[in-house]
C-alpha positions in Angstrom: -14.1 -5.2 2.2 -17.1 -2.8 1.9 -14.2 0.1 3.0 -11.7 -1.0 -0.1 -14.7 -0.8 -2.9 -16.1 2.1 -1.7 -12.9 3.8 -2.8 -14.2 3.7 -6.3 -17.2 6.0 -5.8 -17.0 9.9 -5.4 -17.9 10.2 -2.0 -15.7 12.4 -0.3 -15.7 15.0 2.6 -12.9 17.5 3.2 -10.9 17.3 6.1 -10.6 19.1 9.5 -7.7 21.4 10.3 -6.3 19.5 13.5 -3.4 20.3 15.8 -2.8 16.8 17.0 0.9 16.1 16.8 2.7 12.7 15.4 5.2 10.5 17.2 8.4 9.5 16.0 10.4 6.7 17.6 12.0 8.6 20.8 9.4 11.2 21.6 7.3 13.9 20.3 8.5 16.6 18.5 6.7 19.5 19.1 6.2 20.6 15.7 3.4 22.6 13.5 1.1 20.5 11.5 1.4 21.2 7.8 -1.3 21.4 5.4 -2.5 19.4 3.0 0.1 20.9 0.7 4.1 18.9 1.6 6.7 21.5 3.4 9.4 22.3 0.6 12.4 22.8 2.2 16.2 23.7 0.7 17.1 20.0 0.5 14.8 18.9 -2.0 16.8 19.6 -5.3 14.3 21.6 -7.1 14.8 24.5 -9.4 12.7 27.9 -8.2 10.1 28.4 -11.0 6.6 27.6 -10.2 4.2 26.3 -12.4 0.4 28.1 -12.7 -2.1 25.3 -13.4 -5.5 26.3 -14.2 -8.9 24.2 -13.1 -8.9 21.4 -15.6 -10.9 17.7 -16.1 -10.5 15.5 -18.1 -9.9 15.8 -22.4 -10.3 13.8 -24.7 -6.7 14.3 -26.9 -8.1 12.6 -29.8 -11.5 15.0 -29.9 -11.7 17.6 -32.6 -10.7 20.4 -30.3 -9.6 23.8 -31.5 -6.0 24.7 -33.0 -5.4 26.5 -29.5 -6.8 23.7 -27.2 -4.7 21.3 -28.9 -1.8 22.9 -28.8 -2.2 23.9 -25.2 -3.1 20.0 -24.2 -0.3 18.6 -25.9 2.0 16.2 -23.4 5.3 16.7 -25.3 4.7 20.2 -25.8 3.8 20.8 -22.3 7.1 18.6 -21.2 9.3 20.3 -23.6 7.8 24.2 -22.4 8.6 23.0 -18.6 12.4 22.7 -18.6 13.0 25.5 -16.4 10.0 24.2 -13.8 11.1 23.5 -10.3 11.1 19.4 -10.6 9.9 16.7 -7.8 13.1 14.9 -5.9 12.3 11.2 -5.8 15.3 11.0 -3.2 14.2 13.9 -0.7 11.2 12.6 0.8 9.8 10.3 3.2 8.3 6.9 2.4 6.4 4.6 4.2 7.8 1.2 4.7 5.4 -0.9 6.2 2.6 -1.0 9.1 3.9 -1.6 13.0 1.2 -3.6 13.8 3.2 -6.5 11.1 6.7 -5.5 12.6 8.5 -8.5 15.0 11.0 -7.1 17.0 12.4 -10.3 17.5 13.7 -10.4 13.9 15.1 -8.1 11.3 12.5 -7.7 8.2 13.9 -7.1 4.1 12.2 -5.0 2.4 12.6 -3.0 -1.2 11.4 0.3 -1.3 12.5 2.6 -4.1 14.9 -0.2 -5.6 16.8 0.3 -2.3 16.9 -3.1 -0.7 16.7 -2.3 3.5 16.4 -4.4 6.6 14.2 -3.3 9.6 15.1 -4.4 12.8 14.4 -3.4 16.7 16.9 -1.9 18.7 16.5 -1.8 22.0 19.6 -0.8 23.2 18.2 2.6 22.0 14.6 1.2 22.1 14.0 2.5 18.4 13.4 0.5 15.2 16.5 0.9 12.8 16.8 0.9 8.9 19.8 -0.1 7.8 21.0 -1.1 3.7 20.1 -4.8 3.2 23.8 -5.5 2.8 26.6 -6.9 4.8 29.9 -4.9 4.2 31.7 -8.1 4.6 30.5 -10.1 1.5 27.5 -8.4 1.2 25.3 -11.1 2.3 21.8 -10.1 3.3 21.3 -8.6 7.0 17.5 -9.6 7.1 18.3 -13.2 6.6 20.1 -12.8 10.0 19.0 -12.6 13.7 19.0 -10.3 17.0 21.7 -11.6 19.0 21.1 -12.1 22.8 23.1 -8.5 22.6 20.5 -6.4 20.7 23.0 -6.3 18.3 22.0 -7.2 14.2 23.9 -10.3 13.1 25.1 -11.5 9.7 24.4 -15.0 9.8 27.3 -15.6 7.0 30.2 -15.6 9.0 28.5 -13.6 12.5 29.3 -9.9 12.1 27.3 -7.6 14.6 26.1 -4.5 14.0 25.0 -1.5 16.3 22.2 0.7 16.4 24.5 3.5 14.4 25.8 1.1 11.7 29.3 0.7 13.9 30.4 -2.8 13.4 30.2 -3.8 16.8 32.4 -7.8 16.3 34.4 -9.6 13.6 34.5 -13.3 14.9 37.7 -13.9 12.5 39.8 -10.9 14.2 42.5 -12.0 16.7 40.8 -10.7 20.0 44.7 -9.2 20.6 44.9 -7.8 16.8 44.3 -4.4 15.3 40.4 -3.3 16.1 39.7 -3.6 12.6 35.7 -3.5 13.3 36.1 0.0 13.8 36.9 0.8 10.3 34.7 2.8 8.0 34.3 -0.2 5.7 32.9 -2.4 8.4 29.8 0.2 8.7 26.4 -0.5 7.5 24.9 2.7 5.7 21.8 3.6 7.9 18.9 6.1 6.9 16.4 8.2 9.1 13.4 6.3 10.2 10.0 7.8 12.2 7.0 6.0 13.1 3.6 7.7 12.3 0.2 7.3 11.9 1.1 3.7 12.7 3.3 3.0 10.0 7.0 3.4 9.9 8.9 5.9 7.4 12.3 5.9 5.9 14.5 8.7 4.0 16.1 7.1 0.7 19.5 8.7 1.5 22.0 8.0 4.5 24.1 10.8 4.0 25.2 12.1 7.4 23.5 15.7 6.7 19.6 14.0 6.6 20.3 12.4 10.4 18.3 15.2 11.9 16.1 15.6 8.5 12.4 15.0 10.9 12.6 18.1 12.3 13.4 19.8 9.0 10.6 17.9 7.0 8.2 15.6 8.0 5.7 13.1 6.4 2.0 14.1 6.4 0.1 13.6 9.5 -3.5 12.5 8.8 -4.9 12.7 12.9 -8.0 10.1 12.3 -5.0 7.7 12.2 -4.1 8.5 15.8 -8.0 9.1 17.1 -9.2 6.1 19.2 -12.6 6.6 18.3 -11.7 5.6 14.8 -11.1 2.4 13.5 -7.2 1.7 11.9 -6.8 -1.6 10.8 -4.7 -1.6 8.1 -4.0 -4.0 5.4 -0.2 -4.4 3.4 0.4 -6.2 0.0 3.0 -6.4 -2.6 1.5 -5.9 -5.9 3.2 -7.2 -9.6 2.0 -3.7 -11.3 4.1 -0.3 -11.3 3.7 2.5 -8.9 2.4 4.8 -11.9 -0.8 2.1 -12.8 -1.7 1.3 -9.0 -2.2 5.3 -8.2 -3.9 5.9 -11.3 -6.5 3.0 -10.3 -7.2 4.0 -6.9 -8.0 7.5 -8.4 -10.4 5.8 -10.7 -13.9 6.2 -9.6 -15.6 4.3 -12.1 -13.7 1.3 -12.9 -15.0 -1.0 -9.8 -19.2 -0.6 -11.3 -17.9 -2.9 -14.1 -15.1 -5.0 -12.5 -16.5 -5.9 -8.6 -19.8 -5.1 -8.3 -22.4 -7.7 -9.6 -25.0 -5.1 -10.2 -25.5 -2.5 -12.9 -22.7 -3.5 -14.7 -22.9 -1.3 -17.8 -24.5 1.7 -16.0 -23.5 3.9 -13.9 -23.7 8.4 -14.3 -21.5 10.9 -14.9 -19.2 12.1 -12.4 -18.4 15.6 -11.7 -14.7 15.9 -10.9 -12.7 19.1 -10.6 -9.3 19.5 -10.1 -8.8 22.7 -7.9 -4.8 23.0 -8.1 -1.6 21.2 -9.7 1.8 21.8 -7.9 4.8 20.0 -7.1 3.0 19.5 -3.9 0.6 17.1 -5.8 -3.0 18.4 -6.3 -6.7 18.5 -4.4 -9.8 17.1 -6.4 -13.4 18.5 -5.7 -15.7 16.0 -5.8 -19.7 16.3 -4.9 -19.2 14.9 -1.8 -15.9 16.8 -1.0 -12.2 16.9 -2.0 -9.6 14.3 -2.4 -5.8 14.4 -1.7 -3.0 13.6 -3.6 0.3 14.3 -1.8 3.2 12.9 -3.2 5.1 10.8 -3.7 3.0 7.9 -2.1 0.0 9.4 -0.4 -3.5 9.9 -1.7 -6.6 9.9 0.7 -9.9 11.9 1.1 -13.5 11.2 3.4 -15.8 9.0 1.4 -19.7 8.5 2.3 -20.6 4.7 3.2 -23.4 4.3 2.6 -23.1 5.3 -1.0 -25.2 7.8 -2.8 -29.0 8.6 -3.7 -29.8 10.9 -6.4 -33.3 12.7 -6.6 -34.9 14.7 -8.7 -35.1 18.5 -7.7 -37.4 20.8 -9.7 -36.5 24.6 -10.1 -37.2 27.7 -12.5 -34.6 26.1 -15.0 -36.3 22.8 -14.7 -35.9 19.2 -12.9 -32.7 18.0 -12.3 -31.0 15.0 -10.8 -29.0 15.4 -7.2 -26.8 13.3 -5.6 -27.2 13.3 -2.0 -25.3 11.2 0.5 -27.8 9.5 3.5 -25.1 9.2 6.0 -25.3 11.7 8.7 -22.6 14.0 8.9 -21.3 13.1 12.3 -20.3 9.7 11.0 -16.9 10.2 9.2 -15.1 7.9 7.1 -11.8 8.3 5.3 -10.5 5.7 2.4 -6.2 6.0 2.8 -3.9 4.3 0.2 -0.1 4.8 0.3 1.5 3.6 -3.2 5.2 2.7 -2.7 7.0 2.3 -5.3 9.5 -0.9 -5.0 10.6 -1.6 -8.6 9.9 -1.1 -12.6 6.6 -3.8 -12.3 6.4 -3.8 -8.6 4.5 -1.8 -5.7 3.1 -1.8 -2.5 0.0 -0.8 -1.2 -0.8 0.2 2.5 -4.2 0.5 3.2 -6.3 1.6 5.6 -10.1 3.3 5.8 -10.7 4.9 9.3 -14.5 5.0 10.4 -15.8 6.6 13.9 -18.9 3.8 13.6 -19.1 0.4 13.6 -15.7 0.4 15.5 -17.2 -2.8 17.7 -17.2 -4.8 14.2 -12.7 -4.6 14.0 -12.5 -5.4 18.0 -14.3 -8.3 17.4 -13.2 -9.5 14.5 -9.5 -10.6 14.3 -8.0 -8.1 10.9 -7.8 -11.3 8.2 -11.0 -11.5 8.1 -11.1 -8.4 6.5 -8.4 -8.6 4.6 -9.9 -11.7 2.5 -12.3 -9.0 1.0 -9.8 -6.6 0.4 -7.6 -9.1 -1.0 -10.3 -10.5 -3.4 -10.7 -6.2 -4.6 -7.1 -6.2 -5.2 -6.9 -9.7 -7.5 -10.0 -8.9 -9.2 -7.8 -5.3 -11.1 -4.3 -7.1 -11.3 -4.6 -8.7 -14.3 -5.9 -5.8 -16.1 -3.2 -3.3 -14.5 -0.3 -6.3 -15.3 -1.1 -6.5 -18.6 -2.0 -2.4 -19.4 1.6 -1.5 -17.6 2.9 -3.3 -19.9 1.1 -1.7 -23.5 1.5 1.7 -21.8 5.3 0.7 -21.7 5.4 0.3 -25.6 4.1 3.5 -26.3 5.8 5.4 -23.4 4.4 7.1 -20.7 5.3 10.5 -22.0 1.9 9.5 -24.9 0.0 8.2 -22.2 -2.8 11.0 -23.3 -2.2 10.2 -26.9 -3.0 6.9 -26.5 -5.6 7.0 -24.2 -8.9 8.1 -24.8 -10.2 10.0 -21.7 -13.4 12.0 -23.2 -15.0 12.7 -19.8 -14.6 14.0 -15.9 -14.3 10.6 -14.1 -10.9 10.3 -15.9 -9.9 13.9 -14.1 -8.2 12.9 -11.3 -6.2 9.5 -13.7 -5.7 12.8 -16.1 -4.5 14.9 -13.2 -1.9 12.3 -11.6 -0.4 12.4 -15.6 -0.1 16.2 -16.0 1.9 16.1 -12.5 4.0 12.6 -13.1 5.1 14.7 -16.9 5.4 18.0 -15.4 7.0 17.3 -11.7 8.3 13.7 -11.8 10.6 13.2 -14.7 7.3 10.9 -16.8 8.1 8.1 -14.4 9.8 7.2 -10.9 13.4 8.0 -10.7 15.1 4.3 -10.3 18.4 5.8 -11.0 21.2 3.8 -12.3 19.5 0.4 -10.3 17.4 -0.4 -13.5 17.2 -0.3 -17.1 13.6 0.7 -17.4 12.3 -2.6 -19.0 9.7 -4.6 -17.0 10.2 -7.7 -15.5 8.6 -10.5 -17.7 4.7 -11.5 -16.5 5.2 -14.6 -14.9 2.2 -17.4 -14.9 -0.7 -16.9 -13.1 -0.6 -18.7 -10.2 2.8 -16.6 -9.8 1.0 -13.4 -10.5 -2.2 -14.0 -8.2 -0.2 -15.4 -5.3 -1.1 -14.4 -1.6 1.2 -16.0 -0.1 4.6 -14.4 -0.4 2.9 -10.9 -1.2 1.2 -10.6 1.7 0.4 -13.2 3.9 3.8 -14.2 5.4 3.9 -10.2 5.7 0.8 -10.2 8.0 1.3 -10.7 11.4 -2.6 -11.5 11.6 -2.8 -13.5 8.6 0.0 -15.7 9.1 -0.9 -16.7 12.4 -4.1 -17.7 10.7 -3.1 -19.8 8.3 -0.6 -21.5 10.8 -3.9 -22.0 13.4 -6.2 -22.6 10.3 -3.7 -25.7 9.4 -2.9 -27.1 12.6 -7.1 -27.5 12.7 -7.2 -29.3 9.1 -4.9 -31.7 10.5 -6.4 -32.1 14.2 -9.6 -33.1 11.7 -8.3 -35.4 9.8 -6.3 -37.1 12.7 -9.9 -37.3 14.7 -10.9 -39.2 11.4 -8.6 -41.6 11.2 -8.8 -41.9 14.6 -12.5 -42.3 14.9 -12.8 -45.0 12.2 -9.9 -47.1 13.8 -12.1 -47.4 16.7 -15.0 -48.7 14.9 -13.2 -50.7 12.7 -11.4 -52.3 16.1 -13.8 -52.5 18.6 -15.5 -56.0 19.0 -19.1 -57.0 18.8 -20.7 -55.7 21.9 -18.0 -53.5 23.3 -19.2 -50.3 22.0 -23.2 -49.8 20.7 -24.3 -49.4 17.6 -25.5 -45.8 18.4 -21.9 -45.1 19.2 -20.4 -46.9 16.2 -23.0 -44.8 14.0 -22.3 -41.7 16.1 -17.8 -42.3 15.3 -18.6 -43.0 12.3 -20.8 -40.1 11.1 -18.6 -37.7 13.1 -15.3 -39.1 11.5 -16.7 -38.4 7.8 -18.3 -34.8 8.8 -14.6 -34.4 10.4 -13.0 -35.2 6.8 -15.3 -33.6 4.7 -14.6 -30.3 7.1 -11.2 -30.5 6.9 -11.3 -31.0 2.6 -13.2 -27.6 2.8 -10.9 -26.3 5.4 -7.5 -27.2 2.7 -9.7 -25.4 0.0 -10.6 -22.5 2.1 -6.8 -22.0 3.5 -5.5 -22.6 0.2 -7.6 -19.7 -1.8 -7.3 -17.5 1.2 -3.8 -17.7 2.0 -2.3 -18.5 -1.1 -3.5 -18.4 -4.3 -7.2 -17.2 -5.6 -8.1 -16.9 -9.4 -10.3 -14.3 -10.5 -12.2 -15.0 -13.3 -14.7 -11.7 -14.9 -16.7 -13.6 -16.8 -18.5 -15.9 -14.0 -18.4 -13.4 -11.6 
């Protein structure tokens, strides 16, 4: 919990320059690691003019700037003067899909990533997780509502065809065994994409055109090393969020916004942040910050070190007077990092994996089992959604291309929000490339107990969380059985038979055993499922 809110402050270190190498499914490639800028390679459809971006923060757009600064800061001018800039292919890149430590190889997972609906599923004929389109070619019923068979082969539960590792339709139950081999056919083949595992999380390239098979040794996803170190922590946390891709990166770049939303003290104060951005590309861009720099690569990842243990600012006095300083009292041998990876899913809908690496403190995670954590984290998360639902939605009506018309971002804590807007205008086409798979318009907000759920967003997801709540219930009801139970034998038992020591004892334990299991029902219920957040009694 204190890992997720600390990603609101400023507190980040820059990187080391490591050598360690990823893993993929099969092996390791022996590959060089890139930098923090992506590889551009040939397949990403890009046009060859690069942009020159100067150091910028934020600006306010509806100051009284100069002629020249406002003509210079203008979105639709800069838009309309970047026609011939090279632009950012939604389709040519890796995205993450969802942790391994929530994966069951004993059945296939759905999931939506980029409006592409895929099932993950283990093969172990070729002892490799597969991604495959979420889509029978028979009557295109949904593969990850189907099983493993006692083949290793994926099965359509709708009338039981198999598929192979490679997509190859592998049996037809309906064919005469002494007919045509009509599961070899082109039409009985599942489209499947490239897939790697790294950093603990498994990837997938949007296209399955044959020429992107070998695309991992070509282009690979960024390799963050801490991920990999055992001396770090890497307990990770998944959930489905009911806000756009756009609005959940732009409020995990936000460093101020948690003082007035999750943290009970000093509400309305605060200081003023010093934020520089170094460099905009379509690699994405690094932010310096006082404590370091922070990432963004796109289109999904956006990290940097953070300090702990917050901040202390002193006063220093020199020959130009005293000043204020902002120093960080963690040592610099303990090393933190604060990793989010926004996926986008659909117009409305994203998913966040995170995860905040630490090389101290590590007994606390191997202790503690990870949903304990993840109530925090999941309490950080509700306590923005409403906001983000509801501004995704106004930002919609006046269009993302005015987003700095109609926002009033005067100073540098808005930087990096202001930074992630120059690059989504400039690079990414204003907003996520959906294709021809959507119409653009949001879904509509759904009520509350909808929008705030746990359950089907993230706790079914979880494989720690899940088995939780199915232990945590299988208790409430062992309670209130050993209730019943207990006051049935007072209630029977004769005069004399048991003591009246032993009848207070049943009968004290059997109402401490129902009250516990009425708080355990509460506690399951706003932990698993559905917890309100309410700003103005918090």
């Amino acid at each position: 919990m204190e890992a997720l809110r600390a990603s609101s402050f400023p507190s980040f270190h820059p990187p080391p320059i490591s050598t360690k190498l990823p893993r993929t499914i099969s092996e390791k490639p022996n590959f060089h690691i890139p930098s923090i800028q992506q590889i551009t390679t040939p397949l990403s459809k890009i046009r060859s003019k690069k942009a020159n971006f100067k150091v910028f923060t934020a600006i306010s757009p509806t100051a009284a700037p100069s002629s020249t600064e406002e003509e210079s800061s203008s979105p639709d001018q800069e838009i309309d003067s970047e026609n011939n800039e090279e632009k950012f292919d939604w389709y040519a890149n890796w995205y993450p899909v969802v942790p391994m430590c929530d994966l069951d190889k004993r059945r296939p997972h759905g999931k939506k990533v980029m409006g592409m609906d895929i099932v993950i599923w283990w093969d172990r004929n070729e002892d490799a997780w597969k991604v495959f389109d979420d889509s029978c070619p028979h009557r295109l019923a949904p593969l990850s509502e189907g099983r493993i068979d006692q083949w290793g082969r994926l099965q359509c539960v709708y009338h039981g065809w198999c598929f192979g590792g490679a997509g190859d339709c592998k049996l037809i139950p309906q064919a005469p065994r002494d007919g045509p081999p009509i599961h070899t056919s082109k039409k009985a083949c599942v489209a499947v994409y490239p897939t790697c595992v790294q950093n603990g999380i498994l990837w997938f390239w949007p296209n399955s055109d044959p020429q992107y098979k070998d695309i991992l040794s070509k282009k690979k996803p960024h390799y963050i090393p801490e991920l990999d170190d055992p001396t770090y922590t890497n307990s990770m946390i998944a959930r489905d969020i009911p806000y756009g891709y756009e609005i959940l990166i732009e409020n995990l770049m936000d460093p101020a916004h948690q003082i007035s939303c999750t943290l009970k003290a000093d509400r309305e104060g605060g200081r003023p942040l010093e934020i520089n951005i170094q460099k905009v590309d379509i690699n994405g861009f690094t932010a310096k910050q006082v404590f370091g720099d922070n990432y963004f690569i796109p289109p999904c990842l956006y990290y940097g070190f953070f300090s702990p243990g917050g901040a202390q600012t002193v006063k220093k006095t020199s020959s130009s007077g005293t000043k204020d300083e902002v120093v960080s009292p963690i040592p610099p041998q303990k090393r933190a990092l604060l990793i989010f990876y926004c996926v986008p899913v659909s117009p409305g809908n994203s998913r966040l994996i995170f995860v905040s690496p630490r090389n101290f403190a590590v007994w606390i995670e191997r202790i503690f089992p990870r949903w304990i954590f993840h109530i925090g984290q999941n309490l950080i998360l509700d306590s923005d959604l409403y906001l983000l639902h509801v501004e995704e939605r106004k930002l919609m009506e006046v269009g993302s291309i005015n987003w700095q018309k109609s926002c009033f971002v005067p100073t540098k804590a808005d930087a990096l929000v202001v930074a992630f807007r120059k690059w989504l205008n400039k690079y990414g086409g204003t907003k996520v490339d959906w294709g021809t798979k959507f119409t653009g318009l949001l879904p509509p907000t759904p009520h509350r107990e909808q929008l705030f759920d746990r359950y089907w967003s993230h706790t079914v997801n979880c494989s720690s969380c899940s088995v939780a709540h199915k232990r945590l219930n299988v208790l409430e009801i062992a309670l209130q059985v050993f209730s019943v139970f207990a006051i049935g034998i007072v209630a029977a038992a004769k005069q004399g038979v048991i003591s009246v020591a032993a009848r207070y004892a049943l009968f004290s334990a059997a109402v401490l055993c129902f009250v516990a299991s009425k708080w355990l029902s509460h506690f399951i219920y706003k932990t698993f499922r559905y917890h309100d957040y309410d700003h103005a009694f918090r």
